[in-house]
C-alpha positions in Angstrom: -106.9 49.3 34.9 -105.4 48.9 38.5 -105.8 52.0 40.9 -103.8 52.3 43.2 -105.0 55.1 46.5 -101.4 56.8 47.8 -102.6 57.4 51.5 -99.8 59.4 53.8 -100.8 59.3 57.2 -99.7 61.4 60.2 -101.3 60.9 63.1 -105.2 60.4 61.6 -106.0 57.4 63.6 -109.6 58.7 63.9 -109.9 59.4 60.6 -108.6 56.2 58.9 -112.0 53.9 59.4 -114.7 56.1 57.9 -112.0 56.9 55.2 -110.9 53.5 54.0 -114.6 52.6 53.5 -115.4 55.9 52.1 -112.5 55.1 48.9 -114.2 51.3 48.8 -117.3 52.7 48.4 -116.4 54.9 46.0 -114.9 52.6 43.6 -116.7 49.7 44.0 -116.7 48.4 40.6 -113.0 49.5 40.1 -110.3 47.3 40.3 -108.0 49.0 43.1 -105.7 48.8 46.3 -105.4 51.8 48.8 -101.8 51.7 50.2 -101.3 53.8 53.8 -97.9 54.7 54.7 -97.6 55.6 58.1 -95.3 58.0 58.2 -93.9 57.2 62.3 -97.1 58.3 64.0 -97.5 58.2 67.6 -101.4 58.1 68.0 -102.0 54.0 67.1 -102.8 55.1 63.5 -100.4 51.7 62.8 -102.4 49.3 64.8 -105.8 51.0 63.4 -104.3 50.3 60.1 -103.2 46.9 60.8 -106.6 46.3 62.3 -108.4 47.6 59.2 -106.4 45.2 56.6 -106.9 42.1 58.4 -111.2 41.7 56.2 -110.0 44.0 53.9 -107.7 42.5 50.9 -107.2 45.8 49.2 -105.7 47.5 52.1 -101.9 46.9 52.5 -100.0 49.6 54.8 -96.0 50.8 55.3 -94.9 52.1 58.4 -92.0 53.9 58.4 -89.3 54.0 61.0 -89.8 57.7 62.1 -91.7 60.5 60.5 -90.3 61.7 57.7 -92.2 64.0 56.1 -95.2 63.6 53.7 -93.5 63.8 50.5 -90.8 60.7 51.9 -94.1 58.8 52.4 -95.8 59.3 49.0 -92.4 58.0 47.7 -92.1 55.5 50.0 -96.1 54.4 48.6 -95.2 55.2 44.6 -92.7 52.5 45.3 -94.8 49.8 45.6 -97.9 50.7 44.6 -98.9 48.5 41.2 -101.5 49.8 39.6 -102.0 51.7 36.2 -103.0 55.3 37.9 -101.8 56.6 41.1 -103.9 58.5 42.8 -102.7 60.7 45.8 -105.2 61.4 48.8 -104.7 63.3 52.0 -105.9 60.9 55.2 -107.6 63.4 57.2 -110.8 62.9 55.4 -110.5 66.7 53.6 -110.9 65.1 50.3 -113.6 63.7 49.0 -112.9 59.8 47.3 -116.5 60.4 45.5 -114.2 62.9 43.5 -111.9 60.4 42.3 -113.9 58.4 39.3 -114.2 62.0 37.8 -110.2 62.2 37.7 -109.8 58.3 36.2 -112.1 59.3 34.0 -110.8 61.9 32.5 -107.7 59.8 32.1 -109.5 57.3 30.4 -111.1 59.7 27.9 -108.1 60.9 27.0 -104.9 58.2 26.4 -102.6 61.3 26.0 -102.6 63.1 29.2 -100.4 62.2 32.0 -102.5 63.7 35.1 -105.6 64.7 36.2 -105.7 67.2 39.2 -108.5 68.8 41.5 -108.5 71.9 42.8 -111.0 73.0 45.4 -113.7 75.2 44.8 -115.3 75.7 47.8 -112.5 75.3 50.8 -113.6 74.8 54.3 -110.9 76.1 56.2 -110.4 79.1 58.2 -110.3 82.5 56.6 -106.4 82.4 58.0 -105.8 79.2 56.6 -107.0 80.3 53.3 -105.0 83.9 53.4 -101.8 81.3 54.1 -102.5 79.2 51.2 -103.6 81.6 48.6 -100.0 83.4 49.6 -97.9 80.2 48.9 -99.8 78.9 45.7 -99.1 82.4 44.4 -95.1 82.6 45.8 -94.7 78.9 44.0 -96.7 79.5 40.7 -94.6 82.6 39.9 -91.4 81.1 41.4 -91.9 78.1 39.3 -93.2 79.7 36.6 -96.2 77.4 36.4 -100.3 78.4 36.9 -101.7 75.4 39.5 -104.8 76.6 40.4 -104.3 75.1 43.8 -100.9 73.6 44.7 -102.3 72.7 47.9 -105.3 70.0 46.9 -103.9 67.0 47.4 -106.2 64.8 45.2 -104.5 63.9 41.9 -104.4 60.8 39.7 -101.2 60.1 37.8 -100.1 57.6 35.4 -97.9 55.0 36.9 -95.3 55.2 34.0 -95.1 59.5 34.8 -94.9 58.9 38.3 -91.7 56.7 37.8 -90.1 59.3 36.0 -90.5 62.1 38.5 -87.7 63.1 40.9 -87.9 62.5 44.6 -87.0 65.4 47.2 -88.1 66.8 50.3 -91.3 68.9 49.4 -92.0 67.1 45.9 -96.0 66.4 46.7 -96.6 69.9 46.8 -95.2 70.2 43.0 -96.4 67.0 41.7 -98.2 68.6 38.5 -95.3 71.1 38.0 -93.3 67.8 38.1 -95.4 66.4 35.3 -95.4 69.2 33.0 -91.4 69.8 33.4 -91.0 66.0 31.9 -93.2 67.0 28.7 -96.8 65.3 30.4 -100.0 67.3 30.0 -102.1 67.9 33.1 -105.6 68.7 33.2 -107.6 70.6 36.1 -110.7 69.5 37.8 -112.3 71.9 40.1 -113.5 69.1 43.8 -114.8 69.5 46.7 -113.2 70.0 50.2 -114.8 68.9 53.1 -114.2 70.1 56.7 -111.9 68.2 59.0 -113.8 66.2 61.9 -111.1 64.9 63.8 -107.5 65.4 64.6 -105.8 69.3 63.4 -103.7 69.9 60.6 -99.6 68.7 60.6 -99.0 72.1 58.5 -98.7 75.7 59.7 -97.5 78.9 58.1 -93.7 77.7 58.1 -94.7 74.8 56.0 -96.9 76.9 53.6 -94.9 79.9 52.8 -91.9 79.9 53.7 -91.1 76.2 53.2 -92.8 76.1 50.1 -90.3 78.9 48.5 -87.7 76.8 49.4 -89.0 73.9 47.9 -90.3 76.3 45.0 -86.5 77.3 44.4 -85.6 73.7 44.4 -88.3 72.9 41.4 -87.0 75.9 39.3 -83.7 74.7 39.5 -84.5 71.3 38.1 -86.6 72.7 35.3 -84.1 75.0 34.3 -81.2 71.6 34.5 -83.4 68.9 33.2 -81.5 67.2 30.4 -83.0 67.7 26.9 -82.6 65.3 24.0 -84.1 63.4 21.5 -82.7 60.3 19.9 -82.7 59.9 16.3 -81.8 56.4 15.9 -81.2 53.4 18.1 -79.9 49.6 17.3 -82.2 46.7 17.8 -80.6 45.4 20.3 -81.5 48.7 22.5 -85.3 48.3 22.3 -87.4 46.4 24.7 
């Protein structure tokens, strides 16, 4: 099984180093490539990257022309990432890649579930950070209908093949397990840790948690409720691969 590590970055040039070897320590042993998409930062995150990949094979890095947006830079790495499992990370060093071997295996245990998530159970942030994000999972979970533990933890591992099927739009990371269980996929929880942030300050304030997010949230219930439903009875030969 190929991994392959979905790294958005925004302006973590600090971060990127201690990071990238933290994920190859991590799963040593596992066959995997970490793909950073540099989603138009302006601090020399690009060059850091580029300096990074040059002794380190599994490293390979997008840079997009101009930021935008994290969710346009997880689609921009789903599209040519090639392994088996995706597996989607923030870059500011938040989560832990020790967690991630828990999540593959988990997926490996069980050949019927689509995605493994974490949610964080001990979150070092602020206490207004946390007031902000426990508003907006709530707002999204009963706008969508769903019950994420914690929309916000960014650390999830996804079969390639589910990941292919799920729409892209403006705001789609923050729904990716909503995503999964609107196309029929089962998702599984897994509670991970959260570390504190050591350099660099977050690219999301309350805008982007709340009132963003029930936009986006809108946007999610309206696809559930016009995803196409069918089932085919019978097909030709000459249909199937």
């Amino acid at each position: 099984m190929l991994v392959s590590i979905i790294l958005p970055v925004y302006n973590e040039r600090e971060n990127l180093a201690p990071l990238v070897q933290e994920i190859s320590d991590a799963l040593e042993g596992v066959s995997h490539e970490i793909v950073a998409v540099d989603d138009g930062s302006t601090d020399g995150s690009s060059a850091t990257l580029g300096a990074l990949a040059v002794d380190r094979p599994t490293l390979k890095f997008l840079q997009l022309r101009s930021n935008a947006g994290q969710s346009a830079a997880c689609a921009a790495g789903f599209r040519v990432a090639r392994g088996d499992v995706i597996v989607t990370m923030d870059a500011d060093g938040q989560n832990d890649p020790a967690d991630v071997p828990g999540l593959l295996r988990a997926l490996n245990a069980d050949p019927g579930l689509a995605a493994a998530v974490g949610y964080r159970v001990v979150r070092r942030d602020s206490r207004w950070k946390l007031l902000q994000s426990r508003i907006a999972n709530a707002v999204r979970n009963w706008i969508t209908g769903d019950s994420i533990r914690d929309t916000g933890c960014s650390l999830k591992a996804i079969r390639k093949e589910v990941v292919d099927r799920l729409p892209n739009f403006d705001g789609m990371h923050r729904f990716l397990p909503t995503l999964v269980r609107q196309g029929g996929g089962r998702v599984v929880e897994m509670p991970v840790s959260h570390r504190p942030r050591l350099w660099g300050k977050s690219k999301y304030g309350m805008w982007d948690r709340v009132f963003q997010g029930v936009r986006d949230a809108l946007g999610v219930r309206w696809l559930s409720r016009r995803a196409l439903a069918y089932v085919v009875a019978e097909e030709s030969a000459e249909t199937k691969p």
